[in-house]
C-alpha positions as CSV (number, residue, x, y, z in Angstrom):
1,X,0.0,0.0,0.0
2,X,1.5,3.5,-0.9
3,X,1.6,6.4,1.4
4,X,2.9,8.8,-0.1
5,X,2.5,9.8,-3.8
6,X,6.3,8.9,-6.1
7,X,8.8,11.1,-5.7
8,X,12.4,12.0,-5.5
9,X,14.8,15.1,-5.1
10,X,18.0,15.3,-6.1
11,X,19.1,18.1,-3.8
12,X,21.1,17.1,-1.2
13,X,19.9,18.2,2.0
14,X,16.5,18.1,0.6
15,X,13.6,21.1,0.3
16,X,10.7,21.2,2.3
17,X,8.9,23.2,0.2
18,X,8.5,20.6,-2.7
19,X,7.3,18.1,-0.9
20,X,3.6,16.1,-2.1
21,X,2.0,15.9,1.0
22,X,4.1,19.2,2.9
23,X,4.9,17.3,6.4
24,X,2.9,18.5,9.1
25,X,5.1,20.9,11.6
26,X,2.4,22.4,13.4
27,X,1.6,22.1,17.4
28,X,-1.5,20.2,18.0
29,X,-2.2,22.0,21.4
30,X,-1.8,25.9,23.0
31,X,1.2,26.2,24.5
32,X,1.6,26.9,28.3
33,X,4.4,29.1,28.5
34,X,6.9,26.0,29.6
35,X,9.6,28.1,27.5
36,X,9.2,30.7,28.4
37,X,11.7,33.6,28.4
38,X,14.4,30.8,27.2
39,X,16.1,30.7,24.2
40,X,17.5,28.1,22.1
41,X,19.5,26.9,18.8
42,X,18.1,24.5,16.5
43,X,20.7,22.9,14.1
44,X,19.1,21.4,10.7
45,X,15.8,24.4,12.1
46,X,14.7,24.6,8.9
47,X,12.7,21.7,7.7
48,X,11.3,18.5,9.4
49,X,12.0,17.8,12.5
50,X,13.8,21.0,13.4
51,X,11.0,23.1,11.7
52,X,8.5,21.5,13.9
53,X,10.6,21.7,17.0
54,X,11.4,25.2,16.0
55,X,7.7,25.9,15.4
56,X,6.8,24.1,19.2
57,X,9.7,25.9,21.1
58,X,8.0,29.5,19.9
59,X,4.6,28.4,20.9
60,X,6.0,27.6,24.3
61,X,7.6,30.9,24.6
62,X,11.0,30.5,23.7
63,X,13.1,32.7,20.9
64,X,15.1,30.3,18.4
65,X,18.2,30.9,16.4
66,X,18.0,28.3,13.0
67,X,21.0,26.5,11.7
68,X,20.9,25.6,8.4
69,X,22.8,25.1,5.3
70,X,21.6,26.3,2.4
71,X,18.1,25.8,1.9
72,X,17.1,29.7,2.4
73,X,13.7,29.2,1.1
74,X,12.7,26.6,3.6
75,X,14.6,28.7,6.2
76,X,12.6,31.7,5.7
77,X,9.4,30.1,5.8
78,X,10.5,28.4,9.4
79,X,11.1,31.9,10.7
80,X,8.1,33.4,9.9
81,X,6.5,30.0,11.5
82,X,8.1,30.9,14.1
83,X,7.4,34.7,14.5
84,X,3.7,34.2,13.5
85,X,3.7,32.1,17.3
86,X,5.2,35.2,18.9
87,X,8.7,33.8,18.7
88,X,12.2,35.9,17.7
89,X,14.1,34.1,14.8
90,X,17.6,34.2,13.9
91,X,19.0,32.8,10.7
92,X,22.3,31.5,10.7
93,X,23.4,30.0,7.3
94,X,26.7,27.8,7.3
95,X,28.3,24.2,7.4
96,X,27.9,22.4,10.6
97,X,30.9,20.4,9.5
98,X,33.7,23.5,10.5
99,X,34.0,23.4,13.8
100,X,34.8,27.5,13.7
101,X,31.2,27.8,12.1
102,X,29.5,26.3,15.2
103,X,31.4,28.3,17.5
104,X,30.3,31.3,15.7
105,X,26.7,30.0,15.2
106,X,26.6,29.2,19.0
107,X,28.0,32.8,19.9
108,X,25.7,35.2,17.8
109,X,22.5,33.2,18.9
110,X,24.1,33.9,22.7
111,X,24.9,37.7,21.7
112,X,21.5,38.2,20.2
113,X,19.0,36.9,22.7
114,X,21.2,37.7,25.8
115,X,21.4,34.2,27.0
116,X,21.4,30.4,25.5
117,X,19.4,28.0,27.7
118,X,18.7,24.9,24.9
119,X,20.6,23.1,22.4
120,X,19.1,20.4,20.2
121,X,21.5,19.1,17.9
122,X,19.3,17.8,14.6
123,X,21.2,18.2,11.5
124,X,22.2,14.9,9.5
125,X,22.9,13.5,6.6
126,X,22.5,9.9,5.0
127,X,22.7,8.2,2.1
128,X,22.2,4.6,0.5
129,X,24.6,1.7,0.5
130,X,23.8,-1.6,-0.9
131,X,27.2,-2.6,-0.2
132,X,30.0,-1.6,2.5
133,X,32.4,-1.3,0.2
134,X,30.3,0.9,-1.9
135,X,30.5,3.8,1.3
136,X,33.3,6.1,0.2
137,X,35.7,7.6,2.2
138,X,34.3,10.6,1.3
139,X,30.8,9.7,2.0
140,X,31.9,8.4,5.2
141,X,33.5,11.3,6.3
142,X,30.7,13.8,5.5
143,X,28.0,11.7,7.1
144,X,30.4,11.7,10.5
145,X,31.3,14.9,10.4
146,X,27.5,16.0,9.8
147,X,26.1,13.7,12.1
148,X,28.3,13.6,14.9
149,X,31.6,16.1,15.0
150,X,29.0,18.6,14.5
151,X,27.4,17.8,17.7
152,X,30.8,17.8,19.4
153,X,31.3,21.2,18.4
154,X,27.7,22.5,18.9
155,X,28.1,21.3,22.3
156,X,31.7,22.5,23.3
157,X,30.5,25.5,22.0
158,X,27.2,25.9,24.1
159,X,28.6,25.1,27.5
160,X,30.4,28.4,27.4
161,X,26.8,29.7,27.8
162,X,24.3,27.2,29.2
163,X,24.0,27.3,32.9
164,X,22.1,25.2,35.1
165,X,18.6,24.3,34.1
166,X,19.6,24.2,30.8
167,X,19.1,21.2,28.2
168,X,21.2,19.4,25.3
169,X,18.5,17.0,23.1
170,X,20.4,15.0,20.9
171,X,18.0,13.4,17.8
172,X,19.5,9.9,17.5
173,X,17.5,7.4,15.5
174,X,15.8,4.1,15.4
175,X,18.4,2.8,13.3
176,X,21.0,3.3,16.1
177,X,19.2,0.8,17.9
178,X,18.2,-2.1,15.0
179,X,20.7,-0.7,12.5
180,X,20.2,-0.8,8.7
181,X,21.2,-2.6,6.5
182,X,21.4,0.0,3.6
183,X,22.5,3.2,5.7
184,X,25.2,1.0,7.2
185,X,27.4,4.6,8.1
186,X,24.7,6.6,9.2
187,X,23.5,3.8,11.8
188,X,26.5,4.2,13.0
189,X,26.7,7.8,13.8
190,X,23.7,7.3,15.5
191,X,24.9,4.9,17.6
192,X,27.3,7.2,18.8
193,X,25.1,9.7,19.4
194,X,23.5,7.8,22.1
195,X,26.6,6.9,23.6
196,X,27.5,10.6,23.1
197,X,24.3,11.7,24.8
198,X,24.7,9.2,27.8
199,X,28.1,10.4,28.3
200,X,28.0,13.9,28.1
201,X,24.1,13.2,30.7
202,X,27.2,11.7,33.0
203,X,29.3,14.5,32.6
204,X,27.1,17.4,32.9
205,X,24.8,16.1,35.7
206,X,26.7,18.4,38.4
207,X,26.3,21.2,36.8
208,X,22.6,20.6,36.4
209,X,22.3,20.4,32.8
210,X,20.3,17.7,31.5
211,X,21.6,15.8,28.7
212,X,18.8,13.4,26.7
213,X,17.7,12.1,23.0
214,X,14.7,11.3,20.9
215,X,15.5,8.5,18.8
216,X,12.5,8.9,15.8
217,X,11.2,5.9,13.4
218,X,10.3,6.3,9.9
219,X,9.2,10.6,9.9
220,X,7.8,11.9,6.7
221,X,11.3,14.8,6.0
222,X,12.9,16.2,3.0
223,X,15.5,13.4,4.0
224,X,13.3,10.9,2.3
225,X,12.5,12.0,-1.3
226,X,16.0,13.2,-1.3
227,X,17.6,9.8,0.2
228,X,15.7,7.1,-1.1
229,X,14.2,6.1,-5.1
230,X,10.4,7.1,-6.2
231,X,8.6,3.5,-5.4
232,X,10.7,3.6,-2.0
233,X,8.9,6.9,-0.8
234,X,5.6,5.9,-1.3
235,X,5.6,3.0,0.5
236,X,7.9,5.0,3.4
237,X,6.9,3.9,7.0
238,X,4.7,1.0,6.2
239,X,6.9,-1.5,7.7
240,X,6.3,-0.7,11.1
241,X,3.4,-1.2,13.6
242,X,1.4,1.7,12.8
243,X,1.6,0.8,8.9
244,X,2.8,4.2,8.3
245,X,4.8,7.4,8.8
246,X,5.2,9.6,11.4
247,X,4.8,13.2,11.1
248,X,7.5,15.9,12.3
249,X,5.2,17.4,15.4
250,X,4.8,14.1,16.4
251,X,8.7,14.2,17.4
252,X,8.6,17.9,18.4
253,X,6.7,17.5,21.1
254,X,9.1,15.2,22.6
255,X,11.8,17.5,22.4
256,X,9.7,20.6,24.6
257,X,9.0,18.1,26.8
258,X,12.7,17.1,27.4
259,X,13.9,20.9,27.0
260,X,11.8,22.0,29.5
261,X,10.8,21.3,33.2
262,X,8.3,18.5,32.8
263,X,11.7,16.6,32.5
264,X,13.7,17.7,35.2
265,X,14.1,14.2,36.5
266,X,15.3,13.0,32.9
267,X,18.9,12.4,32.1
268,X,20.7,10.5,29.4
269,X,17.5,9.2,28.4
270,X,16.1,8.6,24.9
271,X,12.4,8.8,23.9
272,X,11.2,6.5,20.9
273,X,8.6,8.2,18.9
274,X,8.9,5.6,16.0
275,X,5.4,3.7,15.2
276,X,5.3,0.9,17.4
277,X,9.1,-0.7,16.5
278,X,10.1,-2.0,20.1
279,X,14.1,-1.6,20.7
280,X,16.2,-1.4,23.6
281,X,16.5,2.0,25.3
């Protein structure tokens, strides 16, 4: 059974905007002010799941700064989004690969709301793989230095400014838990991001920031016309126990609730908003 109508993109990250059915970013409830008067920096803020997160931060009262690399149309959209909720927005274009970008990134979202409470580190990259020997070294090194050096630097680069009662949320995946067998690298950058959230949850727990990750199934993103053939995307999601894809608010609002209070008893923890696929957490 299809899903989603054929498609495919060939830009690489992928564009919101063209999608056939546009994911669905937006909050399903009012917010409640649990963000209030914090700000935070989204990496990857511009479509899918940092859109929506972006989207559910401002309705809870927080300003966002949005990382992204290039795709300004998509970007631009988010921070309206974003504003229309009440929200300040700050664009920040660049390469989450140099660590000097994310220092910069990290600073100028600081310098423009006054103060840096929350960090979710989002952006990724994958691609297909029938074969190991088919990854190159320069596929390999982009998808680790997307998926998980930038979150090295992000992070080094926040703790200048969080303080206690901040938050770190770290999107992992699914596949760090049951791997895949045709996005053999990225599974394994996800892998270590749970190790790297756990560790950093370990190492941060004195100075009372909390440190946790959502880890999300099959989502309906640009990632998936732009990863994966025509007759793949329309049958995207229907593998697991829901028979279909999730939708990008339905991870959002995983990440307020780890960014803000409701979860100040949570640490080095990782929530599974995947359809119904059991793993170990």
């Amino acid at each position: 059974m299809a899903n989603f109508p054929e498609q495919h993109q060939n830009a690489d990250p992928g564009r919101e905007h063209e999608m056939n059915p546009r994911p669905d970013y937006t909050p399903r409830f009012p917010g409640s002010g649990r963000l209030a008067g914090k700000a935070a920096i989204i990496t990857g803020g511009d479509s899918g799941i940092g859109r929506a997160t972006a989207v559910a931060f401002a309705r809870e009262g927080a300003n966002v700064a949005i990382v992204y690399l290039d795709e300004d149309r998509d970007a631009e959209e988010t921070k309206g989004l974003v504003e229309a909720e009440g929200g300040k927005a700050l664009l920040i274009k660049g390469n989450v690969r140099r660590k000097d970008f994310c220092r910069a990134a990290v600073d100028e979202a600081a310098r423009t709301f006054g103060q840096l409470d929350i960090l979710v580190n989002n952006a990724a990259h994958q691609e297909i793989a029938e074969d190991v020997r088919d990854i190159s070294e320069e596929q390999l090194a982009k998808t680790f230095e997307t998926n998980i050096y930038a979150y090295f630097y992000m992070t080094q680069a926040a703790l200048d400014h969080l303080k206690p009662g901040s938050a770190i949320v770290n999107v992992t995946s699914v596949n760090s838990y049951k791997g895949n067998e045709k996005l053999i690298d990225y599974s394994s950058t996800k892998g270590a991001i749970t190790a790297f959230t756990r560790s950093m949850a370990s190492n941060l727990v004195e100075k009372g920031i909390r440190v946790n990750g959502v880890a999300p199934g099959p989502i309906w993103t640009p990632f998936i016309p732009m990863s994966f053939p025509a007759d793949k995307v329309a049958e995207f999601g229907s593998e697991v126990p829901m028979k279909r894809a999730g939708q990008p608010n339905e991870v959002a609002s995983a990440l307020v609730f780890l960014a803000c209070e409701d979860a100040s008893y949570f640490t080095g923890q990782v929530l599974h908003p995947n359809g119904g696929t059991i793993v170990g957490a």
